[in-house]
C-alpha positions in Angstrom: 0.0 0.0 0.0 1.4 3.2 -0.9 2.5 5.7 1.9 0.6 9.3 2.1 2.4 12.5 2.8 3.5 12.8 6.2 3.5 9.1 6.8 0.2 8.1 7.1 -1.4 5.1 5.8 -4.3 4.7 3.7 -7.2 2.5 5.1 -8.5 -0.3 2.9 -11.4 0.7 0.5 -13.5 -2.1 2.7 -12.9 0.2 5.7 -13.5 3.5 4.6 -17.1 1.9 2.7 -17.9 0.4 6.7 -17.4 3.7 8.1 -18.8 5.7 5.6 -22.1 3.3 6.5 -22.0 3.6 10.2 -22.4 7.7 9.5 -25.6 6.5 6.8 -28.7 8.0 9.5 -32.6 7.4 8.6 -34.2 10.9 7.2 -30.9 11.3 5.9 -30.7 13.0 1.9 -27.8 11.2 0.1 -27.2 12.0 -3.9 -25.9 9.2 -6.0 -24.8 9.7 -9.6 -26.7 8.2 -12.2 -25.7 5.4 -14.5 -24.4 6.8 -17.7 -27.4 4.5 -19.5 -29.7 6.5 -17.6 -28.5 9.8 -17.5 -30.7 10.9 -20.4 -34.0 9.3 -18.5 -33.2 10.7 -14.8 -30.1 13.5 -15.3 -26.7 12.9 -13.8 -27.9 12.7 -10.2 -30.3 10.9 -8.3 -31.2 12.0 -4.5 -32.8 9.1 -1.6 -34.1 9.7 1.5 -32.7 6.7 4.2 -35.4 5.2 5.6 -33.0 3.0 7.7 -29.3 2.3 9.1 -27.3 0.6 7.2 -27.5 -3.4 7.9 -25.8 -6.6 6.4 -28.1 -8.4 3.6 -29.0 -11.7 5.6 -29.2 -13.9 2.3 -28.4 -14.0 -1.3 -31.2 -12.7 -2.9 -32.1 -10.7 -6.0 -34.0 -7.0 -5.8 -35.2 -5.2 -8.9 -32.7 -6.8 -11.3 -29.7 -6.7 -9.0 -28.3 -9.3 -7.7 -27.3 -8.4 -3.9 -24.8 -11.1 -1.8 -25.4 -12.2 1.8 -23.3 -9.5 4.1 -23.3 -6.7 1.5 -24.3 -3.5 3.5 -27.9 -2.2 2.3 -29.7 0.6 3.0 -33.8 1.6 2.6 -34.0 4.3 0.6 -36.8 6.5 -0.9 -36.3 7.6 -4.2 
């Protein structure tokens, strides 16, 4: 792993997505760019309200199209 200026160490990506989904809050507004397939249907951004914490997906399974892996974190989200 490379070094950063001054010494420091960069986390793993796996870390810094964990802690980025302990800060996710319900009622929170996140923005997430769009697809470039759908850009032209939606524009380049598309905003959610969280309608929960984050939590581990407790089984394989498949939601609109995508398939999502036991242990990925998820999030309910409003569109």
């Amino acid at each position: 792993m490379p070094k950063l200026s001054g010494g420091a160490q960069a986390k793993p990506q796996t870390v810094q997505l964990e802690e980025w989904a302990a800060s996710l809050r319900p009622g929170q507004i996140v923005v997430f760019a769009a697809d470039d397939a759908d850009v032209g249907m939606e524009g380049d951004y598309w905003l959610a309200r969280l309608r929960s914490a984050t939590f581990p997906c407790p089984a394989t399974m498949v939601h609109a199209s995508d398939q999502l892996e036991e242990g990925f974190l998820v999030v309910q989200a409003q569109w």
